[in-house]
C-alpha positions as CSV (number, residue, x, y, z in Angstrom):
1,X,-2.8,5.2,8.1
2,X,-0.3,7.5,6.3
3,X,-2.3,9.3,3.5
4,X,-0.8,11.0,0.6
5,X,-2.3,12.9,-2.8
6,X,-1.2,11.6,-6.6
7,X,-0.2,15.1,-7.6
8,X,-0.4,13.7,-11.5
9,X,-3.2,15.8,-12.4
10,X,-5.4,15.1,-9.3
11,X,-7.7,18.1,-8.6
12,X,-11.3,19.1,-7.5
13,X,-12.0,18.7,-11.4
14,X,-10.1,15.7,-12.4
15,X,-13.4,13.2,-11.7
16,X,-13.9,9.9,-10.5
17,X,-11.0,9.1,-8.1
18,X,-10.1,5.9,-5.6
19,X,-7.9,5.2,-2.8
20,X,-5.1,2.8,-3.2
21,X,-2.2,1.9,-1.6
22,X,0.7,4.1,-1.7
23,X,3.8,1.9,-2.0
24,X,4.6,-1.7,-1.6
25,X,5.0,-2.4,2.0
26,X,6.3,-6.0,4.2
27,X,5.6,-5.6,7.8
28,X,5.9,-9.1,10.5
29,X,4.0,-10.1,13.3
30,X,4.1,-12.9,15.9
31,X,1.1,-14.1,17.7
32,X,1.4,-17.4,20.1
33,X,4.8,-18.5,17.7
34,X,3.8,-18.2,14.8
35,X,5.2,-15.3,12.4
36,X,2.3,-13.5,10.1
37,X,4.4,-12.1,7.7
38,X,2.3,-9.3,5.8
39,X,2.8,-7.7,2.1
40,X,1.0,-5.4,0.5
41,X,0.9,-4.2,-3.3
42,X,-0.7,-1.6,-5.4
43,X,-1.7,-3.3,-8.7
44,X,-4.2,-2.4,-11.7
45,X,-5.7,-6.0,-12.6
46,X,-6.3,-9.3,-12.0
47,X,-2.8,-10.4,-13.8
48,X,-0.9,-7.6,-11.7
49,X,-2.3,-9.3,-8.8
50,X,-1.7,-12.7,-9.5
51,X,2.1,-11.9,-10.7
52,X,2.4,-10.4,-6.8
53,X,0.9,-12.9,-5.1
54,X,3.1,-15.6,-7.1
55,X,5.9,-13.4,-6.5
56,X,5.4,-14.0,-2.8
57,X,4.5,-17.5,-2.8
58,X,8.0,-18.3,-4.8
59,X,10.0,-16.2,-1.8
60,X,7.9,-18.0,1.0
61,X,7.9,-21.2,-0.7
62,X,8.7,-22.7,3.0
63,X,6.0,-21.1,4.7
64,X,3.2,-23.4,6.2
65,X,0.3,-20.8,4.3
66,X,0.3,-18.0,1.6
67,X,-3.0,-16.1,2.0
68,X,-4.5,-13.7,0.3
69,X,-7.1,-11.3,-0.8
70,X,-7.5,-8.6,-3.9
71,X,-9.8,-6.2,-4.6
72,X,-9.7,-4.0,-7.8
73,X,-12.3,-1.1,-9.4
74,X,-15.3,0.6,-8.2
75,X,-18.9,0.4,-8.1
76,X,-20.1,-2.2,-10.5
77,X,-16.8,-2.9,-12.0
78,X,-15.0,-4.4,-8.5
79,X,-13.6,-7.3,-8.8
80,X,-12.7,-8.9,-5.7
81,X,-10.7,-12.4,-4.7
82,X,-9.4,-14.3,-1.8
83,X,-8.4,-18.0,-0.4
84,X,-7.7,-19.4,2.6
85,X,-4.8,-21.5,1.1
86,X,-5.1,-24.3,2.9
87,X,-6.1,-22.5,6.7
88,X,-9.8,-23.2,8.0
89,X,-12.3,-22.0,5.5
90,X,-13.3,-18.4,6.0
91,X,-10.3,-17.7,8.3
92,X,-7.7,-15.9,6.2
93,X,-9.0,-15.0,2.6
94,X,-11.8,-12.8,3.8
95,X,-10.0,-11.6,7.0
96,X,-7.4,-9.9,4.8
97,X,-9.6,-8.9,1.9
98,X,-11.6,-7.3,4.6
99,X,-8.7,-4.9,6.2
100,X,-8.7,-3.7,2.2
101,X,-12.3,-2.8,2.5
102,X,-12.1,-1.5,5.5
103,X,-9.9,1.3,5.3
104,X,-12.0,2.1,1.6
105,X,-8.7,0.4,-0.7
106,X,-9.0,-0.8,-3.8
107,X,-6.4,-1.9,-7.1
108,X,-4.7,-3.6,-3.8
109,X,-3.3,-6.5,-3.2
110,X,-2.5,-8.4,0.4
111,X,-0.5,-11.9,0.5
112,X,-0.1,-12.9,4.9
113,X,2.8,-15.5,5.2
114,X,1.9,-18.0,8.3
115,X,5.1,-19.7,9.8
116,X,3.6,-21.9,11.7
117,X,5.3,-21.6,15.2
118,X,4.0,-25.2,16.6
119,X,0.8,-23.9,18.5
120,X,-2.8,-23.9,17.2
121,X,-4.7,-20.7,17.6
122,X,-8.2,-22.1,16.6
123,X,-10.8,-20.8,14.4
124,X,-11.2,-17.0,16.0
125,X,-7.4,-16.4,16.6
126,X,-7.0,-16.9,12.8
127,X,-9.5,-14.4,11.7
128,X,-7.8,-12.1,14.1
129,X,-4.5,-12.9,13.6
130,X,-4.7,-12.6,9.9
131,X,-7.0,-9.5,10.2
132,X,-4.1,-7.8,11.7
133,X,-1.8,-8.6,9.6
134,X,-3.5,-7.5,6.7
135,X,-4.3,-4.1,8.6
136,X,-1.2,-3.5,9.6
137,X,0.7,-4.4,6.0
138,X,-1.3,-1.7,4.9
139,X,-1.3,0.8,7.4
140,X,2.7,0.7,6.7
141,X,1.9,0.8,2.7
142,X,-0.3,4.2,3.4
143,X,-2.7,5.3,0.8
144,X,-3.0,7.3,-2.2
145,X,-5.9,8.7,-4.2
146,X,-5.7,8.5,-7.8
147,X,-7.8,9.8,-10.3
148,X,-9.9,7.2,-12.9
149,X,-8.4,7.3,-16.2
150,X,-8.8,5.5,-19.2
151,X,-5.9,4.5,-21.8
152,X,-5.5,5.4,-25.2
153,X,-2.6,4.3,-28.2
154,X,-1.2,7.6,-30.1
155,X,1.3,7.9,-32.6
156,X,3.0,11.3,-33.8
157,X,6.1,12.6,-35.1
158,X,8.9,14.0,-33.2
159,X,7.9,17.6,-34.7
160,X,4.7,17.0,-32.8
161,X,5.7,15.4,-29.8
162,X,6.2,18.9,-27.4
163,X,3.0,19.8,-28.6
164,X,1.3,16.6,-27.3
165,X,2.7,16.2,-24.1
166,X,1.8,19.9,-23.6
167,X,-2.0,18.8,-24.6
168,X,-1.6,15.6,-22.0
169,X,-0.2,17.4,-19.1
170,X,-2.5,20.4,-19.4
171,X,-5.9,17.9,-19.2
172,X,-4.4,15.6,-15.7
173,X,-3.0,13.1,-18.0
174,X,0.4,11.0,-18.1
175,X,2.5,8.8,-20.0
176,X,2.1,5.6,-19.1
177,X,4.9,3.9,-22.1
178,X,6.8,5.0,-24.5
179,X,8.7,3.9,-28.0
180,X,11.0,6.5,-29.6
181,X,11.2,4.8,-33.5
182,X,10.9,6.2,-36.8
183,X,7.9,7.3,-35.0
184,X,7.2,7.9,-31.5
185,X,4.4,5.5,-30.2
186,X,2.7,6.8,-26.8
187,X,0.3,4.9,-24.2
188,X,-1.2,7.8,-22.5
189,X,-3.6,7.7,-19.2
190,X,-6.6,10.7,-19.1
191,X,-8.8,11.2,-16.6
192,X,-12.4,10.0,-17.4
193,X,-13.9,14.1,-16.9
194,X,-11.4,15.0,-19.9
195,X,-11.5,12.3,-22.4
196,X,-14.3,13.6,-24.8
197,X,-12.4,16.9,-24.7
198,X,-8.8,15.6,-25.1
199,X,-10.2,12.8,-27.7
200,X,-11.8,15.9,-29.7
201,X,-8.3,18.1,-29.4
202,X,-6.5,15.4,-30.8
203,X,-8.2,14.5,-33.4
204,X,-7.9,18.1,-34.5
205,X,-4.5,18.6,-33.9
């Protein structure tokens, strides 16, 4: 599996940090005719997840199944999903969300497309065949480890602005939206280890 580093900020002293997937990935297998199409998706909750899986179902509205698996956070905040849609019960869901455990993903998303290609496999060749599908989706998607962060609203003045993207940069931290109006509204994303110190900076600036 191709691994990759999230250079925004990540560092021996950045804190809590997870493996995800790097980039959206689509990668298509046949076993005995039928065509396993895998897709695989980075996404941060249970709405990102559900808007790429229906994203999927709507382009493979054709296909005979449209299974699929999530799994998001760590610890005692994971929050994990799958169904079968339709295929034996326990043969596709957890297949697929258990290539995501496997290689250690999570904020991850995996939708397997069955075509079916007239041939039954029977109970084990689905939990195989969707099992590899799933694992090889996201070997293509690689992984990536970001650090845990925690979002926060700011507002400031255009005077300020320089200054306060010095003071996010500097601590690991990153714009996640902006809006440039009389005033310039920020979303920002700071890694856990730094939020009591960038919190205090800021409230002092």
């Amino acid at each position: 599996m191709k691994k990759e580093e999230d250079r925004r900020g990540l560092s021996a002293e950045s804190g809590p940090s997870y493996l995800t997937v790097a980039r959206e990935a689509t990668v298509e297998i046949k076993i005995e005719r039928s065509r396993f199409i895998g897709h695989a998706c980075e996404v941060d909750s249970e709405a990102a997840a559900r808007e790429f899986i229906a994203r999927i179902q709507a382009g493979h509205r054709q296909a005979t199944h449209n299974c699929f698996a999530y799994r998001l956070g760590t610890g005692k905040q994971e929050i994990t999903y799958y169904s079968d849609a339709g295929e034996p019960s326990g043969t596709a869901g957890r297949p697929i969300l258990g290539a995501i455990t496997s290689l250690g993903l999570t904020n991850a998303a995996v939708v397997v497309t069955r075509y079916f290609g007239g041939r039954k496999l029977g109970v084990r060749g689905l939990i195989e065949a969707y099992g590899q599908a799933a694992r090889r989706v996201l070997e293509e998607a690689g992984s990536i480890r970001r650090v845990v962060t925690r979002e926060l609203d700011l507002t400031c003045s255009y005077a300020e602005l320089d200054r306060l993207l010095y003071l996010v940069h500097s601590h690991g931290g990153n714009v996640v939206a902006a809006d440039y109006g009389r005033e310039v509204r920020l979303k920002i994303a700071i890694p856990i280890l730094a939020w009591k110190k960038m919190q205090a900076l800021l409230k002092n600036r």
